[in-house]
Residue frames as qw, qx, qy, qz and C-alpha x, y, z in Angstrom:
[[0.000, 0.890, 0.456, 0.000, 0.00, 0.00, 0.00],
 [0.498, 0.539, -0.068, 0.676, 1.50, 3.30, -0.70],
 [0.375, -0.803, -0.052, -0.461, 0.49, 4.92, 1.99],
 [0.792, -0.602, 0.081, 0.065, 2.28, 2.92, 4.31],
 [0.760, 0.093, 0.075, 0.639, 5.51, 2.95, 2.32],
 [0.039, -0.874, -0.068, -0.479, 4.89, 7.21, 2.42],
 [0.558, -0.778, 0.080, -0.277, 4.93, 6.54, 5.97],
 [0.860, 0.045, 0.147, 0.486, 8.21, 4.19, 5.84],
 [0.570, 0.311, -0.075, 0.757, 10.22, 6.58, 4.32],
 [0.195, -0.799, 0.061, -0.565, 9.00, 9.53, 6.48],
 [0.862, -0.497, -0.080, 0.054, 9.60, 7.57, 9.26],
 [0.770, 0.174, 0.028, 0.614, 13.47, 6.22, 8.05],
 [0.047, 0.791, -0.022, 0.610, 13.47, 10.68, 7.07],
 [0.455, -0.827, -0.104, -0.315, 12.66, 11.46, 10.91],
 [0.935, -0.197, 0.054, 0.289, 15.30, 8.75, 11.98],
 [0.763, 0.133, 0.072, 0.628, 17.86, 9.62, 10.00],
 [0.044, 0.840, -0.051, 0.538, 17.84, 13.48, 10.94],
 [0.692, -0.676, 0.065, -0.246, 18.15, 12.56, 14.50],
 [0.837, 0.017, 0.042, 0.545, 21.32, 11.01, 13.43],
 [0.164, 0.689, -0.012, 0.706, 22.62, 14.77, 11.87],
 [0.373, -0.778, -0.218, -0.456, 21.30, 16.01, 14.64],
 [0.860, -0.488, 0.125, 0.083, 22.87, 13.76, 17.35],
 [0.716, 0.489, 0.111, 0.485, 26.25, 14.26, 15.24],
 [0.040, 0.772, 0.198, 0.602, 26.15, 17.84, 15.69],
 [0.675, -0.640, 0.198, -0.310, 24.93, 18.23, 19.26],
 [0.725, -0.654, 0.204, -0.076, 26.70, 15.65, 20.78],
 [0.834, -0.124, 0.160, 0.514, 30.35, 15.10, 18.41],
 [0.062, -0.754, 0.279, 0.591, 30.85, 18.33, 16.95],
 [0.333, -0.002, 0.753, 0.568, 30.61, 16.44, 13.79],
 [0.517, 0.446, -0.059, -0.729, 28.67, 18.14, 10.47],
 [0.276, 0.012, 0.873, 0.403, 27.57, 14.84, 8.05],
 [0.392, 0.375, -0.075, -0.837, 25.25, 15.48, 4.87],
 [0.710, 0.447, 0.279, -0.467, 24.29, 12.39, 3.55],
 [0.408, 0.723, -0.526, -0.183, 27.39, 11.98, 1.43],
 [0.841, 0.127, -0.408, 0.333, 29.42, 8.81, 0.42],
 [0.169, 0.667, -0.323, 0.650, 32.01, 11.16, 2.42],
 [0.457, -0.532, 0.364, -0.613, 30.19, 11.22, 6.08],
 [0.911, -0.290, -0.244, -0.162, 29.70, 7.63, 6.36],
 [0.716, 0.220, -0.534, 0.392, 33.24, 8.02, 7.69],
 [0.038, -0.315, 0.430, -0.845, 32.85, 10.40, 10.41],
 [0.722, -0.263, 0.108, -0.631, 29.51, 8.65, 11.41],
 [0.740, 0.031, -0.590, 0.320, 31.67, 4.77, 11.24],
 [0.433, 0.183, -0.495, 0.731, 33.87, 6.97, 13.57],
 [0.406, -0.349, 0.465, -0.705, 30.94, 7.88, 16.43],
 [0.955, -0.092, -0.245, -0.142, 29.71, 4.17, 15.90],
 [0.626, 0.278, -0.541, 0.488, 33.53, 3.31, 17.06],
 [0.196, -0.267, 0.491, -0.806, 32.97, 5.97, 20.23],
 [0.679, -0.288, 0.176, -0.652, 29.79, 4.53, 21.31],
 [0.914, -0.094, -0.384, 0.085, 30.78, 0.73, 20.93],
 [0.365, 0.364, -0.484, 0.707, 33.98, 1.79, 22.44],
 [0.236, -0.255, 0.435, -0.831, 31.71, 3.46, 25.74],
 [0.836, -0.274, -0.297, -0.371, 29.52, 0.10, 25.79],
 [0.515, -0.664, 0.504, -0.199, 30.46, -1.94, 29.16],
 [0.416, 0.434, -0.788, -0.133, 32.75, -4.92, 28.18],
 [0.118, -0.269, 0.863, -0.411, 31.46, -6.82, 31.04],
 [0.726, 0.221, 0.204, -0.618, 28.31, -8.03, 29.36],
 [0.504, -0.052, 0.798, 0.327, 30.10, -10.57, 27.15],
 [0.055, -0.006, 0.691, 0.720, 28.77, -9.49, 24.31],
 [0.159, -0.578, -0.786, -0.153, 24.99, -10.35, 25.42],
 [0.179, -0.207, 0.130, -0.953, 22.56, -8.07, 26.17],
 [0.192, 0.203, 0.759, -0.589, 19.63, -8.60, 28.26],
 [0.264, 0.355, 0.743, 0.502, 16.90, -8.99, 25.53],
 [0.309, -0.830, -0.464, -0.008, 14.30, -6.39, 27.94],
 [0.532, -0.481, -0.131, 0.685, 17.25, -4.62, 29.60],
 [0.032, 0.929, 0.063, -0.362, 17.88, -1.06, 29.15],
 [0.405, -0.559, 0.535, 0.487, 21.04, -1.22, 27.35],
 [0.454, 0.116, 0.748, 0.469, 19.83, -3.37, 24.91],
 [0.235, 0.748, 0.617, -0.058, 17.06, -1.35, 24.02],
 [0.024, -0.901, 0.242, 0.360, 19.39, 2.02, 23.82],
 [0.241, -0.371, 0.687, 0.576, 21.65, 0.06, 21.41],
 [0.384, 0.271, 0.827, 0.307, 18.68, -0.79, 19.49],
 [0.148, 0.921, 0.323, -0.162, 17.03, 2.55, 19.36],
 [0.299, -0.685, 0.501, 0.436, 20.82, 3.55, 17.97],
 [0.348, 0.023, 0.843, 0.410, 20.77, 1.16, 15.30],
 [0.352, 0.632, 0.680, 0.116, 17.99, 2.29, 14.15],
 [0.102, -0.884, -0.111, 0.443, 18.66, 5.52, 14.22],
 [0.025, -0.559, 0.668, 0.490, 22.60, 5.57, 12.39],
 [0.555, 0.162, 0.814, -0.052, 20.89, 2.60, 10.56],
 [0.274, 0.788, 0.539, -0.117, 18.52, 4.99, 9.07],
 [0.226, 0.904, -0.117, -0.344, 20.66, 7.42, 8.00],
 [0.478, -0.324, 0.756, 0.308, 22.93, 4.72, 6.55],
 [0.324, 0.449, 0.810, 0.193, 19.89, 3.91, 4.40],
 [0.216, 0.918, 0.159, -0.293, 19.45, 7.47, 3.27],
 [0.034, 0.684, -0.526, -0.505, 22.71, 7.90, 1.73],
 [0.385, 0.048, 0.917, 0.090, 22.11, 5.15, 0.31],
 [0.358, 0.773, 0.513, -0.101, 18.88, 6.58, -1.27],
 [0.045, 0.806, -0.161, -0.568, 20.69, 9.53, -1.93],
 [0.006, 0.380, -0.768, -0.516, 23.46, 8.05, -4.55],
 [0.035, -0.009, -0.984, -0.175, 20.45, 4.80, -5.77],
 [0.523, -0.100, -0.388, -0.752, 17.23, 4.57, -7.15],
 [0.291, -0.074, -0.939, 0.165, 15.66, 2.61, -4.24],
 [0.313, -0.604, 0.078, -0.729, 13.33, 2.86, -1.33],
 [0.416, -0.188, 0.751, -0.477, 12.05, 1.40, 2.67],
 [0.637, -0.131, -0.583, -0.487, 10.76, -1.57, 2.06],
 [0.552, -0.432, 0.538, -0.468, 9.08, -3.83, 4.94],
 [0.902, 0.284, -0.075, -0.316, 8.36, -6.54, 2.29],
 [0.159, 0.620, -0.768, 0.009, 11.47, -8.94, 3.12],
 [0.668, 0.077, -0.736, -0.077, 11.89, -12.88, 3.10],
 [0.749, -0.518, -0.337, -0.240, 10.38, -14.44, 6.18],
 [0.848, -0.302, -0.140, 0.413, 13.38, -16.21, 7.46],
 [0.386, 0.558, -0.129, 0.723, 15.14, -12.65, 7.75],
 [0.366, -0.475, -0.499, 0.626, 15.22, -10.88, 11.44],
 [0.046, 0.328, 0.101, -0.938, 15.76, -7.41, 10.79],
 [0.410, 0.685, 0.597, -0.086, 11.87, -6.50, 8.71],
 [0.021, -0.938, -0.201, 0.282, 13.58, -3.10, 7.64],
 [0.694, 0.130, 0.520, 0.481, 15.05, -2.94, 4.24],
 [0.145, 0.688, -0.245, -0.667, 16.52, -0.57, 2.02],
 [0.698, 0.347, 0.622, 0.076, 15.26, -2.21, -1.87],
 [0.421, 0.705, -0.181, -0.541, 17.04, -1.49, -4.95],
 [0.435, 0.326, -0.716, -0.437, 16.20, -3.01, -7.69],
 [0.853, -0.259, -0.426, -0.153, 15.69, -6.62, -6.71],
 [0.503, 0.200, -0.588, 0.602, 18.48, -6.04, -3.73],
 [0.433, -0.839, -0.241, -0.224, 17.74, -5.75, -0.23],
 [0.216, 0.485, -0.418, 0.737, 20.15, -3.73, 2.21],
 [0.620, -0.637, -0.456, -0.036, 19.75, -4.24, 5.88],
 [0.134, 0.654, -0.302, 0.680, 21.46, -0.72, 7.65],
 [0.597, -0.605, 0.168, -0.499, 19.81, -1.20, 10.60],
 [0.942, -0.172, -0.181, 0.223, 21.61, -4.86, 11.12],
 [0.549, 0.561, -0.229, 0.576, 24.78, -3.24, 10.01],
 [0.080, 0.708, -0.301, 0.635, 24.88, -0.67, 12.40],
 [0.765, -0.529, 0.288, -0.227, 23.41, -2.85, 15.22],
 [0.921, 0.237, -0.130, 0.280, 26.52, -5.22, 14.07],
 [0.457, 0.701, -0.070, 0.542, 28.70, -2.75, 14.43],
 [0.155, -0.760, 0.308, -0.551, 28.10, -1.31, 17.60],
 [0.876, -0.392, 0.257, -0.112, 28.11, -5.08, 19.34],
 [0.939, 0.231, 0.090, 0.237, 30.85, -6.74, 17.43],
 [0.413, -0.686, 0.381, 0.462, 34.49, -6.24, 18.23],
 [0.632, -0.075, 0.733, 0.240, 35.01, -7.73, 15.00],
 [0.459, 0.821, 0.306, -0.147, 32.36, -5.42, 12.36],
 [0.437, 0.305, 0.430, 0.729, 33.74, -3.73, 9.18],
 [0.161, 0.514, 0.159, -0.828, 33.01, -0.10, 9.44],
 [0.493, 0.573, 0.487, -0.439, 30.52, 1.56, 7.35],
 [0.255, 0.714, -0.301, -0.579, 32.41, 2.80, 4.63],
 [0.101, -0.327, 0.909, 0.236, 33.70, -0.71, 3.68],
 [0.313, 0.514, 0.798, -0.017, 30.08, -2.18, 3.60],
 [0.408, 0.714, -0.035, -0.568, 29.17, 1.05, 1.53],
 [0.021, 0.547, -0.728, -0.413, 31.71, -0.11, -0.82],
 [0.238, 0.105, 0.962, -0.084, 30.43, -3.78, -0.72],
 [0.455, 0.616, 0.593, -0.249, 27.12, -2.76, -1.05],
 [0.324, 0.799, -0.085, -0.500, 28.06, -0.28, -4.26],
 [0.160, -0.343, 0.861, 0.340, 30.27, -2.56, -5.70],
 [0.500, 0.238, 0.684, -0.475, 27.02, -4.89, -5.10],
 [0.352, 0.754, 0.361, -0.420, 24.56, -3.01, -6.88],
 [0.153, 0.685, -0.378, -0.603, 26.66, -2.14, -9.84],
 [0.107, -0.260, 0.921, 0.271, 27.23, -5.79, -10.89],
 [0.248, 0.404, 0.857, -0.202, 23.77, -6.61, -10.46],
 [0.219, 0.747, 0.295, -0.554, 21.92, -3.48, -11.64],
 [0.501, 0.472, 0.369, 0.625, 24.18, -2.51, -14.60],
 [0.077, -0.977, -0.120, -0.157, 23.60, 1.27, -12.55],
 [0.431, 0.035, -0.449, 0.782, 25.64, 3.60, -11.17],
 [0.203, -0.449, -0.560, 0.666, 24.92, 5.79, -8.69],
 [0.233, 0.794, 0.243, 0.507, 23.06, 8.71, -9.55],
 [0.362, 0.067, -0.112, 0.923, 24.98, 11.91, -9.04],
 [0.280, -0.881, -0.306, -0.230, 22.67, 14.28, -6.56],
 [0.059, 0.674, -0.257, 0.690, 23.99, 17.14, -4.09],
 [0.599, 0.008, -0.786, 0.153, 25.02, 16.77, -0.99],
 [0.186, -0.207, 0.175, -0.944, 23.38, 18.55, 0.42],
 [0.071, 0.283, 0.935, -0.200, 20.54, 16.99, 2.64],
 [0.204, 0.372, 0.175, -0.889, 16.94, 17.82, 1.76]]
């Protein structure tokens, strides 16, 4: 229904400002949306895994506060992962993903589905993640082989 995919990407929209936003306000960092920022926004994913307690083994309490603040994060840098994304690629939110998937919340281009929100929730748990820029890559690399596209060439300007 279109309506509800409207609401999808307005949603993802609201998200991913609150990234900017949180950027700003709390690193002193300016990102626009560009191939460019996903490095400076890798690099406050690095600070906030970095300021997660180490003494949780890795697990999080499925209910617990913590987890829930690393998941309301993920969604958040997730979302604005999946905007640049939109920005450079001819895609959109999609909820419409293969059963046996966890995350429901998919960035769809073409016949590809992108999952930002894992990523980033990957990222901040996992000593072990690939920053963002490298899965940009991955994914663009991706999409080119498959699609036969390149990116399209928009401003970087957010908006």
């Amino acid at each position: 229904m279109v309506t509800d995919q409207i609401d999808l990407h307005a949603m993802m929209r609201v998200y991913a400002e609150e990234a900017v936003t949180l950027a700003r306000e709390e690193f002193e960092v300016a990102i626009d949306y560009s191939e460019m920022s996903l490095s400076d926004a890798d690099q406050i994913l690095v600070a906030i895994h970095d300021a997660l307690p180490k003494d949780t083994g890795g697990d999080f309490e499925e209910d617990g506060p913590l987890h829930q603040w690393v998941q309301e994060l993920a969604v958040i840098w997730g979302a604005y992962l999946g905007e640049v994304l939109l920005h450079y690629w001819r895609g959109e939110w999609t909820l419409n993903v293969p059963a046996d998937h966890a995350e429901a919340t998919a960035v769809q281009i073409g016949d590809v589905l992108v999952y930002p929100i894992s990523k980033v929730y990957q990222r901040l748990t996992s000593d072990q993640d690939t920053g963002l820029v490298i899965f940009y890559e991955e994914v663009r690399w991706e999409l080119s082989r498959i699609t036969g596209w390149g990116p399209r060439v928009i401003p970087a300007v957010a908006g």
